[in-house]
N, C-alpha and C positions, 0 to 999 in steps of 0.2 A: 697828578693827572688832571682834575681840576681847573689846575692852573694854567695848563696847557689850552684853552678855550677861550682864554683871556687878554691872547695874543704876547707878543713875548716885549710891547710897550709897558705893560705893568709894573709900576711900580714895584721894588721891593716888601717895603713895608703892608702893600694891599696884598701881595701874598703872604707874608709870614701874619699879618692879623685875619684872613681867612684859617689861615692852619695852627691858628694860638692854641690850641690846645695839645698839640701833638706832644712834644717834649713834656711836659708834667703828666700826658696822660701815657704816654709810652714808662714814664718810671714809676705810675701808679700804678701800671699793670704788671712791671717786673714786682714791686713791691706785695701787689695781693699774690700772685704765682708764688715770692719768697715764703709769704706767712700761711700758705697754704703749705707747701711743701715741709717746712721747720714744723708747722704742728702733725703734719702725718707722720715725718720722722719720730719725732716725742714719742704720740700716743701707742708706736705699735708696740712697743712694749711697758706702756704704761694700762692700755687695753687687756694686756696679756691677762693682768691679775682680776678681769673680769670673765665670769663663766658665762659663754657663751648660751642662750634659755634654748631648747628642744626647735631646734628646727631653724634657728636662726645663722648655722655657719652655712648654709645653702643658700641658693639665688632666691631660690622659693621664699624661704627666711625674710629676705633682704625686701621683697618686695611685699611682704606683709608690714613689715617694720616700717616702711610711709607712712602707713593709713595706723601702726600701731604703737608710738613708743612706749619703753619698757622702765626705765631708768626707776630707785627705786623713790618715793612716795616724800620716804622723810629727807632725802636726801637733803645737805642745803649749799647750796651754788652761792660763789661767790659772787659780791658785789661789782668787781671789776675782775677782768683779766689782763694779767701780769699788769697790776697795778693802774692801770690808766686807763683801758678799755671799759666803756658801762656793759654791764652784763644784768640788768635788770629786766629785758625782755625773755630771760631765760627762766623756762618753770621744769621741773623733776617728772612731773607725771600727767598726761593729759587723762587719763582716768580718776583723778584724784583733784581735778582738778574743778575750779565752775567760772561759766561764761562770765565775761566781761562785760560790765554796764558801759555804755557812752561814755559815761565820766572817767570810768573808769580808763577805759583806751587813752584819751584825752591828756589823765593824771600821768600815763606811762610814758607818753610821748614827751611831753614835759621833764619827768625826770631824766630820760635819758637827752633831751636836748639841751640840758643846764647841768650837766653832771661835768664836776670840776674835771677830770679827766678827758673829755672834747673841748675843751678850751688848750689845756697842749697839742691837742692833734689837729686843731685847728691851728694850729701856728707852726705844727711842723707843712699843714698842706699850704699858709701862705707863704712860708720862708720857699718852696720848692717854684710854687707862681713867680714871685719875685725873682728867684733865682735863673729861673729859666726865661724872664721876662716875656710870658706869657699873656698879660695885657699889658699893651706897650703905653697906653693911656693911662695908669695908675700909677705910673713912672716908679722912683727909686726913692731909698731913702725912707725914713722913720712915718714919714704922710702915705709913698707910698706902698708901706708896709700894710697899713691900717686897711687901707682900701683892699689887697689881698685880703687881709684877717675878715675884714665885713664882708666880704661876696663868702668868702669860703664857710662863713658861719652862717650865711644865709641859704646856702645848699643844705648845709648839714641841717639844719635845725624845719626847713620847708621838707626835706626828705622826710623827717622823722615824723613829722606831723601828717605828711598823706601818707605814709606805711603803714603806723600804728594808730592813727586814729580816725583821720578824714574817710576813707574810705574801709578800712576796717569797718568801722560804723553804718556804713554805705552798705557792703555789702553780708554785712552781718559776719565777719571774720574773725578768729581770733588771733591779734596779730603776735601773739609770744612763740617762743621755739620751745618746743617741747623736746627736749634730750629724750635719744633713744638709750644711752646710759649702758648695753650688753650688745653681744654677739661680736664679730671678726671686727676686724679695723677697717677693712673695704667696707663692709655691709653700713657699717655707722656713720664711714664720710657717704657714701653711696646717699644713704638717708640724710645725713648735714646737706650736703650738695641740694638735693632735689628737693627741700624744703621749702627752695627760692621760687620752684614752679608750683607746690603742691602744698597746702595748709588747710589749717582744720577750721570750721564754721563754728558758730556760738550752738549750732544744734550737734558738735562734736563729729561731723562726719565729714569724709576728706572731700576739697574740691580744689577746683584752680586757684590758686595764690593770686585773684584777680585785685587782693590790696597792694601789692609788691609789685607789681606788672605795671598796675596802671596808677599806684603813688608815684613810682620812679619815672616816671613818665611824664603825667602831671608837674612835677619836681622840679625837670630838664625842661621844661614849656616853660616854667614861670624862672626861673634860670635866664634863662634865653632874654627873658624882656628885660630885665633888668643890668645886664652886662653888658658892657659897652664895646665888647668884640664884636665883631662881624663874626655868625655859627652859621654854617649851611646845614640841610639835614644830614649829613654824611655825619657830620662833629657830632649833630644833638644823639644820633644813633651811637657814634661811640661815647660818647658820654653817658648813655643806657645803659650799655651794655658792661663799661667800666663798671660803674654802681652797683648791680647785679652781680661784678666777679664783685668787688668789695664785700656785700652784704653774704655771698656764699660763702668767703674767707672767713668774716663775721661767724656764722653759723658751723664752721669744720673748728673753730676754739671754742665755740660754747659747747659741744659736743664731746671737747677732747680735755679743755684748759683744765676741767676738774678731776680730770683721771691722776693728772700731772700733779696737782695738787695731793692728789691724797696718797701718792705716791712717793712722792717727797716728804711730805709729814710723818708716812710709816716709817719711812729711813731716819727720819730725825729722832722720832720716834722709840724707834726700836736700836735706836745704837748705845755704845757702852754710855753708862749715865759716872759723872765724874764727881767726886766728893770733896 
């Protein structure tokens, strides 16, 4: 539609480098819908083997469970989910828990922006760039692999930095996910989901997720300058809003990926032992 204003003299190449992002961001978004969907499948009866607490199979339930996750204290979350994913923003209890110093945010951000496991996902996000030859100026080939590998590690690792710590710190946030760990399978993706809008302050009380909002934001600005596409606001808006399904995807397996775990382990667990 866009490109209908531009008269139908235009170049091929000045529209497919106006709309560079469509194709990898059209199969990032099948891809978060996929891994949104496979871990609801999972967890609804990996969920099951958790007892629902007093009041939590209700709507009522569900909307106290924003402002209150339950998950229990000692629990311990793994380091990564299904091996690759850093899972190190994730905490068991915000009751049991205590505010984050500056450095601290800092230190978090950090770990998960050099955690060996975003260095493969960063080379599955530039093999898909490349593939779709979505900047057509970084061209093909081993050189321009590299060039995909460095912008997409430059997203990742500038996201992580104003989510978890730049403005975390800014606005006095705490940027970890705190599992809700009990009650229905709705009620907990319900809570996963709206985590992306709704997070707890260093004073423990709920407010707008204004690090999440306005790091991804921020993120897609400085993105922008350094990328040698042509992005109109239409692109940088969907590129927001991608990030945003990404990081809710993110948050429906921190919520779930350990149910799966400890469900599995019980079966390994409790199955016939062989001599």
């Amino acid at each position: 539609m866009r490109g209908a204003g531009r008269g139908k003299t235009a170049p091929a190449g000045t529209l497919r480098r106006s709309n560079f992002c469509m194709e990898p961001c059209v199969l990032r978004n099948k891809v978060t819908l996929f891994t949104i969907s496979i871990a609801f499948l999972f967890v609804r009866s990996a969920s099951s083997q958790t007892s629902p607490l007093p009041g939590q199979g209700t709507a009522g339930g569900a909307n106290r469970a924003i402002a209150t996750p339950t998950a229990p204290a000692t629990e311990e979350l793994p380091k990564r989910l299904f091996f690759i994913i850093p899972n190190h923003r994730s905490h068991p209890s915000l009751s049991e828990s205590k505010p984050l110093r500056v450095k601290e945010k800092f230190a978090l951000s950090a770990r998960d922006s050099f955690d060996p496991g975003n260095f493969a996902l960063v080379g599955m996000f530039a093999g898909v760039g490349q593939l779709t030859n979505s900047v057509r100026s970084y061209g093909q080939g081993a050189e321009g692999y590299a060039k995909y590998y460095g912008a997409a590690y430059g997203d990742l690792m500038i996201g992580n930095v104003m989510t978890e710590s730049v403005f975390p710190s800014l606005f006095h946030q705490d940027p970890r996910y705190f599992r809700r760990g009990s009650g229905s399978t709705w009620s907990r993706l319900g809570y996963a989901m709206g985590q992306i809008f709704v997070t707890h302050g260093d004073n423990r009380k709920t407010q707008v997720n204004f690090s999440e909002l306005a790091g991804n934001a921020t993120a897609v600005a400085i993105s922008n300058a350094y990328n040698p596409a042509r992005r109109t606001a239409a692109d940088a808006a969907a590129k927001f809003g991608l990030q945003l399904g990404l990081d809710m995807a993110g948050n429906v397996m921190k919520e779930f990926v350990p149910d799966i775990y400890r469900k599995f382990s019980h079966k390994h667990s409790s199955g016939p032992s062989h001599h």
